[in-house]
Each structure stands twice: as structure tokens, then as C-alpha cells.
C-alpha positions in Angstrom: 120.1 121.4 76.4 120.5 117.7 75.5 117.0 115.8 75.5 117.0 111.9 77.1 118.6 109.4 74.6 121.1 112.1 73.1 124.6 113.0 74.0 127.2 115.7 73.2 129.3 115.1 70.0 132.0 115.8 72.2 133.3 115.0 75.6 136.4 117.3 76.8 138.9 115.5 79.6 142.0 116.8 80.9 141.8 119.6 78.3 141.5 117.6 75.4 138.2 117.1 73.3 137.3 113.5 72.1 134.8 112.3 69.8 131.8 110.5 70.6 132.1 107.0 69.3 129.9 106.1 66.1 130.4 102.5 66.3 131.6 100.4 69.0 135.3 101.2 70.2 137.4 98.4 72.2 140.9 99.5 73.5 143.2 96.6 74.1 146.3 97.2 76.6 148.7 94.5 76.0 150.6 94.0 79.0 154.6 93.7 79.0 153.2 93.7 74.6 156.4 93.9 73.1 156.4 94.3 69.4 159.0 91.5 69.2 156.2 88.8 69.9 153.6 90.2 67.1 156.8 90.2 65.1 158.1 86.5 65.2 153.9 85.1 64.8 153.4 87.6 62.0 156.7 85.8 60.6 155.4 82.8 61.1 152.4 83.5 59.5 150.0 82.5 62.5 148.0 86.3 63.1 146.6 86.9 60.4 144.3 89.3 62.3 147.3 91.2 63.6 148.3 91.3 60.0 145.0 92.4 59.0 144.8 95.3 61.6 148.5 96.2 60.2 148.0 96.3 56.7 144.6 97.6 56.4 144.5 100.2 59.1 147.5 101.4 61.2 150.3 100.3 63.1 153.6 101.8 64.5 156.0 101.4 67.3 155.2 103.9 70.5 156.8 104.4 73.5 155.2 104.2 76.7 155.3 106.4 79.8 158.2 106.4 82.8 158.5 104.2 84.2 157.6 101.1 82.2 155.4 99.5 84.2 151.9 98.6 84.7 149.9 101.2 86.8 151.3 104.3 85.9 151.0 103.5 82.0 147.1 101.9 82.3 146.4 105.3 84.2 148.5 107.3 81.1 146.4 105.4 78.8 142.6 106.0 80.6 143.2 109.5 81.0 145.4 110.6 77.9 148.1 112.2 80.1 151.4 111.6 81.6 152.3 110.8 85.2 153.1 114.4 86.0 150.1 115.1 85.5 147.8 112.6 86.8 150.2 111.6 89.2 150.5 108.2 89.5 154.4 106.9 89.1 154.6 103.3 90.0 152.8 100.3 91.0 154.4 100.9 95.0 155.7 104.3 96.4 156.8 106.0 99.3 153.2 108.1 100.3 155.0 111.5 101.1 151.8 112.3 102.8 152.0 109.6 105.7 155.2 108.2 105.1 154.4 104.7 104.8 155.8 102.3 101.7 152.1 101.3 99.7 150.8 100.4 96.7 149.8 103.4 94.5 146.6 101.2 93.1 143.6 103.6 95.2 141.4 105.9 93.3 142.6 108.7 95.6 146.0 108.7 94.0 144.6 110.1 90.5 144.8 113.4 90.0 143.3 113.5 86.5 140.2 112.6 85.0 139.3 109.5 83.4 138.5 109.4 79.5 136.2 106.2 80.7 134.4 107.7 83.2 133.6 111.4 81.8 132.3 109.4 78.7 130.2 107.2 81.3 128.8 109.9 83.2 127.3 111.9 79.9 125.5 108.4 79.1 128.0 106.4 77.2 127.4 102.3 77.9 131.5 101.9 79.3 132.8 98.7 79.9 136.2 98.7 81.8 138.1 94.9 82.5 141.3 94.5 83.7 142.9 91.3 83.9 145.1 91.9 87.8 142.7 93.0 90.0 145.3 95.8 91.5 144.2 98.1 88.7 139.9 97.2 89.2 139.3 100.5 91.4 141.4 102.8 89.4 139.7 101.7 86.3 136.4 101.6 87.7 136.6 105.0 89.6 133.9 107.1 89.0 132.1 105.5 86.2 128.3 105.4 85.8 126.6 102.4 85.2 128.2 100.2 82.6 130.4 96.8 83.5 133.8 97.1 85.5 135.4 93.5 86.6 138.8 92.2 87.1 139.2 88.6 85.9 141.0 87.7 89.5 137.6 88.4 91.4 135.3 87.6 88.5 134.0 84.7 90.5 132.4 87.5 92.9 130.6 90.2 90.4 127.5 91.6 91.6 125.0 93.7 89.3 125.5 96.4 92.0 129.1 96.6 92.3 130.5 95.3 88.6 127.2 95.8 86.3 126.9 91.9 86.2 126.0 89.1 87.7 127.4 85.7 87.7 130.2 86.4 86.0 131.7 83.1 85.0 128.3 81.9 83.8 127.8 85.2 81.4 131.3 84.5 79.8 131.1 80.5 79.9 134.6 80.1 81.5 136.4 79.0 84.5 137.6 81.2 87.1 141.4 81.4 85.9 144.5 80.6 87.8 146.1 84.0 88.1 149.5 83.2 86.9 148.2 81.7 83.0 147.3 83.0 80.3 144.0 82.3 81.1 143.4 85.6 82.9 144.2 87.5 80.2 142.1 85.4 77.6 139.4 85.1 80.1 139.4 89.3 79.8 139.1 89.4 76.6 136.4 86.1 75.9 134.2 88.6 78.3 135.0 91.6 76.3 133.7 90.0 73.0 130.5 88.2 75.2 129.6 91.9 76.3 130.1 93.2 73.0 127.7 90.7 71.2 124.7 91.1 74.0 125.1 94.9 75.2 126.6 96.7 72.5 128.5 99.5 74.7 130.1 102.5 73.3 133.3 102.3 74.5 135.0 99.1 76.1 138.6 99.0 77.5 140.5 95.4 78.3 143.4 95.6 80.2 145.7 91.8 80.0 147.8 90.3 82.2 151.8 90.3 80.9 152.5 86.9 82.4 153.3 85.0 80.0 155.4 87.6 78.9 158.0 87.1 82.1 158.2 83.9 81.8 158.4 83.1 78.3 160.1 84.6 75.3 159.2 85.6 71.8 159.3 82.5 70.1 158.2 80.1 72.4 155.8 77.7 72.5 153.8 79.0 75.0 154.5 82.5 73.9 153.4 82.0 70.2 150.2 80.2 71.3 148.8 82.9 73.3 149.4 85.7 70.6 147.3 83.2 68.1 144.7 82.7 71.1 144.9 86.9 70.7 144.9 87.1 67.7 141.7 85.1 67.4 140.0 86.9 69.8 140.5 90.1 67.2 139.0 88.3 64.7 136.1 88.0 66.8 136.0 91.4 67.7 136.2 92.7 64.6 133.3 90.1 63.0 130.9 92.2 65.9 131.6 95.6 64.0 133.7 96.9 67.0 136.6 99.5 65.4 139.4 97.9 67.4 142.8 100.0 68.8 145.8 98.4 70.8 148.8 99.3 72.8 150.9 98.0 75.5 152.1 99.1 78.6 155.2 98.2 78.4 157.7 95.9 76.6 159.8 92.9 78.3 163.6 91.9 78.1 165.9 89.6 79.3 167.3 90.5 82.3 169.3 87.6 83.2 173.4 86.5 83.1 174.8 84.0 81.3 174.2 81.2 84.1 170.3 81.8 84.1 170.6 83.9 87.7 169.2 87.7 87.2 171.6 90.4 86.4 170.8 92.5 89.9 172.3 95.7 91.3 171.6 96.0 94.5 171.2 99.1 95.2 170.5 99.1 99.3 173.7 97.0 100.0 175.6 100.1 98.0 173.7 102.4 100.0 174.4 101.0 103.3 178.1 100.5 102.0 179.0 104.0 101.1 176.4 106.2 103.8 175.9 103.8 106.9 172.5 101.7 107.9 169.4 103.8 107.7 170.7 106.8 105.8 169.0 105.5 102.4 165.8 103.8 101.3 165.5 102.3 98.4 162.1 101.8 96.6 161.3 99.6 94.0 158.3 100.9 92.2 157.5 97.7 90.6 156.4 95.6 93.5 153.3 94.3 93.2 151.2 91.5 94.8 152.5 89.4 91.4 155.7 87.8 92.8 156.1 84.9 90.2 156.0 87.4 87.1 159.0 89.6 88.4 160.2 89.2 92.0 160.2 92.9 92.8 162.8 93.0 90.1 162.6 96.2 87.4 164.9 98.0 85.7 163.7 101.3 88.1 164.3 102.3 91.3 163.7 105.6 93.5 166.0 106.4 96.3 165.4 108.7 99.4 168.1 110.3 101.1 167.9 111.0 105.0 170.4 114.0 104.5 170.3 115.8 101.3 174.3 116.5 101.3 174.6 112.7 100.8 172.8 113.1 97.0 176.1 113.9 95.0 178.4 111.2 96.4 175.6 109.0 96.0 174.5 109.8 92.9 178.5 109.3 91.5 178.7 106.0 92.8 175.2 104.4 91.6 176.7 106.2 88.1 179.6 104.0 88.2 178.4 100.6 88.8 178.6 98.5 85.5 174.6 98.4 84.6 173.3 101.6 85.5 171.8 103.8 82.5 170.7 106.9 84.5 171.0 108.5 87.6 169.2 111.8 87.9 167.8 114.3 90.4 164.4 114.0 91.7 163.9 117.4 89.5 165.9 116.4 86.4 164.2 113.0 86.4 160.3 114.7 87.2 161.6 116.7 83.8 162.9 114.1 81.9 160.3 111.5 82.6 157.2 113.9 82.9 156.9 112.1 86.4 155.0 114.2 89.8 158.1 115.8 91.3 156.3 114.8 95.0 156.0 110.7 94.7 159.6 110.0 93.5 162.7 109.6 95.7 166.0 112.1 96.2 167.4 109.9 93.2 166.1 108.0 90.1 168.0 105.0 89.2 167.4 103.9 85.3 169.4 100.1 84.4 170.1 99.2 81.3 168.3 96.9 78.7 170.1 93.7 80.6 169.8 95.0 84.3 167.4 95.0 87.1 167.8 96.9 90.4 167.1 95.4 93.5 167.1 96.3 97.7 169.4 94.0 99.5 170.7 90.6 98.4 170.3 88.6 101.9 166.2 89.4 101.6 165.9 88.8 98.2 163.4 85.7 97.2 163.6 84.6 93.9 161.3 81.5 94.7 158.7 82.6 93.0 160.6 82.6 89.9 161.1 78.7 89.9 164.0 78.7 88.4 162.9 80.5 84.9 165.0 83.2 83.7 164.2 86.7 84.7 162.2 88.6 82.5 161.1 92.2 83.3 160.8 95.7 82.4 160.7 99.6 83.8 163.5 101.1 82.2 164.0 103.6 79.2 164.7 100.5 76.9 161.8 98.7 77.6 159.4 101.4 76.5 158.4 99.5 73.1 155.0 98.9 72.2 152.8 98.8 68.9 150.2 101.5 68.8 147.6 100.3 66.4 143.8 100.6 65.3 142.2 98.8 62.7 141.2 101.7 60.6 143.5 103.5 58.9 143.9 107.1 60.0 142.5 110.6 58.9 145.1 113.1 56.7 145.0 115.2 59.9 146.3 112.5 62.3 148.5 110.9 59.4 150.8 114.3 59.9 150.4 114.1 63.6 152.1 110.4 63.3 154.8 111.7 60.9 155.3 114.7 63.3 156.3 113.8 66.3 157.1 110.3 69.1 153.8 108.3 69.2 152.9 107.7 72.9 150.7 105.0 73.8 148.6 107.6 76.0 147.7 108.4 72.1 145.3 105.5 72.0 142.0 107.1 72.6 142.9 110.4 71.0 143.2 109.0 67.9 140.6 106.4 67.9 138.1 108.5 68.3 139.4 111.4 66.6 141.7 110.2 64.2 140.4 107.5 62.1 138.8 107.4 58.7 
């Protein structure tokens, strides 16, 4: 039996055993964190902390879980699993259980365990922040005690509810404008403020990926807020904390020539080829975020009023100039590692260029402003570093020769894989 003050040296979650943290550990999700903008400021010589991390401890290029987008690979990431298994595969769905479109962003919709909370409840001081508030209750579910915030309602923050009070005082900044890069740097100025006055255990800081939509690597505004990163790093790092980072997912151009989004539009086909109301299109990457993306992904799930209708359906989505994938709901629950029950008749994958869309007549780009489309959610936007500022053990230095680093790795190996 444990006494007061003392903990297990090992926590088990979802079947796999991790080990409690000697020092400090902060996990960094860098959302829409495609390599290519570490790349072009480690080229330019401006992150020299990213360089540091790369150089003195490990780095590599991981892929992260189907579909690429933000809820179903922060949940990967928490709880070390894929979507089949914890179930969670989009940001929106079609709830088979009532019928009704929603977004998938409720505590109930986990079916796995989360890494931050078992470590929580067997007296680990967690802290969980997440930049877009859509991901606070998911992250927060369950957890004992500790600190749990999104930067969107920081301005609210209770000791009761979030583990703090007066938030904006604590970290000594503004409440942000949601679409800057302020939330994001706001997430992590708190993370390092937390770190310096309650030393936790474990801390996890989800970002925000707008600046990633609306600006590309090499950019101004791009290349200034991976030095503003990059700085915070430093900071972390001068605190002691043994720091790991992933993405969610990567971001690509998904725009023509002219500026105006490559979009399929899937519905319009639909209605084309099967008649009104025998299709429904779902576009798993709508979100209350309408500026970063317009609904627009490079994923979409399709369900079929009558079942016959699947292989004529299936041949002409195949056939339109764009499309990467079309698969069965059970090939594509196989291929994807995806729950089997919260996916459509149909997956529909674009390609690196191409987003899918519902109909064209209800589609509102306004939000957009004119700025190219930039987005993510298919198979070749997947791309993210995986990387810990420690170098890793012989044991996990085979297990990253071995096999396809995911970036549902992260906690496995930084707290059982590093020197």
C-alpha cells in the first residue's frame, strides 16, 4: 500500500504502462505543425531552440491519426491510442445514436482513458491547456485537481472549475483575439508561468493552427510566430522541464491557380447521380473556427439512404479529378483504424491540392477574406515532427528504427523512452 506523498512508479492506461515522470514533463501539440515551417526558420537560422531540441535530443517526421484534424488527433495523443479505439473520428459527426449532425467535442464521446487523467487521479500535479476552447472538456475530463483552461475562456477561470483564479492576471496577458497568434502564445506564456510557481508533473499545451491557414511557411507572419515558439522553448527548458512536441496535423495549399479553393463538391454529385435526399454528406472538419478553414478538409464521410446506391456511388466520387480514396465504411475503419459506428456508408480522401465540400450554392467563404485556402484532413497532410529534448534510450532507439512513428507516441516515449 502506497503511504500519503508517494506514488506508483508506474501508471497503466489503455493497456500500456508509463513511467512516472522524474522531472517536469511538458507535451506541446503543435496545431496544423507542419515540419515545413520548423524547416524554412531552422534555415534561416532563427530557432535555435528548435535546433537545440534537434541536435541534442531527438527529432523525426511522424504521421498523425485519420483523419488529420484536430479533435480526433489531440484525443490520439492524451490517451496513446487510435480513433478505433477511443473513438472519436472528427471534430463533427453524424451521432448514430440520435441521428442528429454535432460536434464530437463532449467527454461522453471517449471511449478510452486519458494518460492525463489516470496520472491525475494517483496524485500527479496535471496541468492540461488547450488553446480552442472546443477541446477544454475533453481534455479536462476526469482529472483531479491540477489546472485545466482554454485560452478562449481564460478571462472566466475559477479555482473551482480550472484550478485558478484570475487567469489573465496569473499569466500577465490580455485576453487574446481568437483568430491570432496570440491564443496559442497566450497557452504557452501560461504553461511556462505554471511551471515556474507550481512545478507540476506532467503539463500538456495544446495551440491553435491559425496562423497556419492563413499563412505559409515562409512568411512573415509565419516565421515570427515559430521564433515567438521557439522562445518560449527556451524558456521551458531554462525551468528544467524535459520538453516533447508533435502536431496534429500538417497544412497544405488547397487552392487553384486564381486564389479560389480547389473544391469537390461532393453533395451536388450526390444529388446529381441518386436524386435529393438519398445522400448526406458530412464534413468532419467543421468547427465553430470558420475563418481558419470554411468547413473545407480534404475528408469527408458519406451516408447512403439505400445501401444498393454504395457501388455506383462510390465509382463516380472515384472518378472525379481530385479524389485520392474512396473506401467502404469497413475498408476505411481498417485502413484508418477509425470506429466502424461514427463514419458514413463511404469515406472520401482528396488529394494533397483538394478539399471536399457539401453544395456550392451554400457555401460561405467570407470568413476566408479573400486569403488562399489552406487546410488539412487527408492522407497527405499527415506530417508532423515528433520530438523530445532528450535523446532517447537504446530500447526506444530500435523502436524508432523499427517501425512508422505516430504522434500518439509522444507520451510513451517521454516517459519511457528517454535517456
Amino acid at each position: 500500500m502506497l503511504l500519503q506523498g508517494q506514488h506508483p512508479a508506474q501508471i497503466t492506461v489503455n493497456g500500456k504502462s508509463y513511467n512516472w515522470p522524474t522531472r517536469p514533463v511538458v507535451v506541446i501539440l503543435i496545431d496544423g505543425g507542419d515540419p515545413a515551417y520548423v524547416n524554412n526558420g531552422l534555415a534561416l537560422g532563427l530557432l535555435p531552440n528548435f535546433k537545440k531540441i534537434m541536435t541534442q535530443g531527438f527529432a523525426s517526421v511522424a504521421l498523425g491519426a485519420m483523419p488529420s484534424f484536430t479533435n480526433p488527433n489531440n484525443i490520439s495523443v492524451i490517451t496513446g491510442v487510435p480513433p478505433s479505439v477511443h473513438g472519436i473520428s472528427g471534430n463533427y459527426f453524424l451521432n448514430p445514436a440520435t441521428g442528429k449532425e454535432m460536434m464530437m467535442n463532449e467527454p461522453e464521446f471517449v471511449r478510452a482513458e486519458s494518460i492525463l487523467a489516470r496520472f491525475s487521479q494517483h496524485g500527479a500535479k496535471v496541468v492540461a491547456i488547450t488553446a480552442k476552447d472546443k477541446l477544454a472538456k475533453m481534455l479536462a475530463d476526469k482529472l483531479r485537481g491540477g489546472i485545466t483552461f482554454s485560452t478562449e475562456k481564460s478571462g472566466h477561470c475559477t479555482k473551482a472549475v480550472n484550478g485558478i483564479d484570475d487567469c489573465l492576471a496569473y499569466v500577465g496577458r490580455p485576453l487574446p483575439d481568437p483568430y491570432s497568434a496570440d491564443l496559442s502564445l497566450f497557452a504557452l506564456e501560461a504553461g511556462i508561468r505554471i511551471l515556474e510557481r507550481e512545478k507540476p508533473d506532467l503539463m500538456y499545451l495544446s495551440l491553435s493552427d491559425y496562423i497556419q491557414h492563413k499563412h505559409a511557411p515562409g512568411s512573415k507572419e509565419a516565421t515570427d510566430y515559430y521564433v515567438a515558439l521557439d522562445a518560449a522553448l527556451g524558456r521551458l527548458a531554462a525551468l528544467g522541464a524535459t520538453i516533447a512536441l508533435t502536431g496534429d496535423h500538417g497544412m497544405n495549399d488547397k487552392s487553384n491557380a486564381d486564389g479560389s479553393p480547389n473544391v469537390i463538391f461532393l453533395q451536388d454529385l450526390l444529388d446529381g447521380q441518386l436524386g435529393a435526399g438519398k445522400a448526406n454528406v458530412i464534413l468532419p472538419i467543421s468547427d465553430p473556427y470558420v475563418k481558419h478553414h470554411g468547413a473545407l478538409g480534404s475528408y469527408a464521410t458519406v451516408f447512403l439512404k439505400r445501401p444498393s446506391d454504395a457501388a455506383a456511388a462510390q465509382a463516380m466520387i472515384s472518378k472525379q479529378p481530385g479524389v485520392e480514396l474512396v473506401l467502404s465504411r469497413e475498408a476505411a475503419a481498417k485502413t484508418f483504424d477509425l470506429p466502424a459506428d461514427r463514419i458514413g456508408d463511404l469515406v472520401v480522401v482528396s488529394d494533397r491540392g483538394t478539399v471536399l465540400g457539401r453544395n456550392k450554392a451554400t457555401l460561405d467563404l467570407s470568413g476566408l477574406a479573400g486569403a488562399r485556402l489552406r487546410s488539412h484532413g487527408g492522407l497527405e497532410d499527415r506530417n508532423v515532427y515528433l520530438m523530445f529534448s532528450r535523446p532517447l534510450n537504446d530500447k526506444y532507439s530500435a523502436v524508432a528504427l523499427s517501425r512508422q512513428l505516430r504522434n500518439f507516441d509522444v507520451f510513451d516515449f517521454v516517459l519511457n523512452g528517454l535517456r
